[in-house]
C-alpha positions as CSV (number, residue, x, y, z in Angstrom):
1,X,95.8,107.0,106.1
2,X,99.2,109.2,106.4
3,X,102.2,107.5,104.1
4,X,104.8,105.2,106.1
5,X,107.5,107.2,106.4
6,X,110.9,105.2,105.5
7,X,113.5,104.7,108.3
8,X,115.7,107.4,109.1
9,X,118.5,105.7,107.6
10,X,117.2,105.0,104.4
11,X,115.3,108.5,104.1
12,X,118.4,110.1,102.2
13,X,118.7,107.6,99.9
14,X,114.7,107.8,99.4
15,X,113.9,108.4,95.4
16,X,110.4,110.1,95.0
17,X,109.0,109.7,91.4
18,X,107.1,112.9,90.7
19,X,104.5,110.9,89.4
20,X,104.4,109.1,92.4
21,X,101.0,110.9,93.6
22,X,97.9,109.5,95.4
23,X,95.8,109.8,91.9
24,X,98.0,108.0,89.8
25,X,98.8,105.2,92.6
26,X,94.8,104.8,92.4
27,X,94.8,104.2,88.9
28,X,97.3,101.7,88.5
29,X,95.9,99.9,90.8
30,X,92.3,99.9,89.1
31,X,94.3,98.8,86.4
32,X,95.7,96.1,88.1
33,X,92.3,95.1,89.4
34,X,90.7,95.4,86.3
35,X,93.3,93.5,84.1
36,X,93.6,90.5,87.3
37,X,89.8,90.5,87.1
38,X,90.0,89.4,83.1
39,X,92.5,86.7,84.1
40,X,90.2,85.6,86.7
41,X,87.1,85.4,84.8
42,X,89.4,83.5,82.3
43,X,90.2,80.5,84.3
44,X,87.0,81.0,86.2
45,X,85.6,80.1,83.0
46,X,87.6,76.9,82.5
47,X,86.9,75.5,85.7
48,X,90.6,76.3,86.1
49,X,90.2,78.5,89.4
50,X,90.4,77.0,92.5
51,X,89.3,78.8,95.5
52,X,89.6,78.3,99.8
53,X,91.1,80.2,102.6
54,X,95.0,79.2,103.6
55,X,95.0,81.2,107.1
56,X,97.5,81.2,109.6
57,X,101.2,80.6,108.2
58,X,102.9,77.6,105.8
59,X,103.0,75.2,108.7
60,X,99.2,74.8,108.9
61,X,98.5,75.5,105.4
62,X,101.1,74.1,103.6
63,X,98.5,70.3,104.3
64,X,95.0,72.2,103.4
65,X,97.4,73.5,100.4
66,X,98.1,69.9,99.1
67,X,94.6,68.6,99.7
68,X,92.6,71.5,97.6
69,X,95.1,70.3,94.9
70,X,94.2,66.5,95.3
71,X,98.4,65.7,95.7
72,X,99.6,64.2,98.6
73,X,103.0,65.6,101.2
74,X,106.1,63.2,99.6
75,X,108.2,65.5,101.4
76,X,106.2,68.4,103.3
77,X,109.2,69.8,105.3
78,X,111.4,70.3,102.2
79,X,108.6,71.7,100.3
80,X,107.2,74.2,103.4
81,X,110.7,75.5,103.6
82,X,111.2,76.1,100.3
């Protein structure tokens, strides 16, 4: 995939990091993964982790949200908004 190029606007005020190459991109992010992946397996562990899908936006989520965390909506539109 070809890099996003920034709007024209912006692209003269564009700082480039000279480390800022594919290779090193790719590691920190197996970095990421790997160190996420520890505090996954953590709470995983614990029977602290709590999985299930949330698709669409906070409207119809915000309810499926609530219920995967056994609380009920006091005040849902405050709380979706927030």
């Amino acid at each position: 995939m070809a890099p996003l190029l920034s709007p024209p606007h912006c692209a003269s005020k564009l700082i480039t990091r000279s480390d800022d190459t594919e290779e090193v991109v790719k590691e920190r992010l197996r970095v990421c993964n790997k160190m996420s992946q520890t505090v996954e397996e953590f709470y995983r562990s614990r029977t602290k982790l709590l999985e299930f899908d949330l698709p669409g936006g906070i409207p119809e989520s915000w309810p499926k949200l609530l219920a995967a965390l056994n609380l009920e909506d006091h005040d849902h539109k405050k709380s979706a908004a927030a």
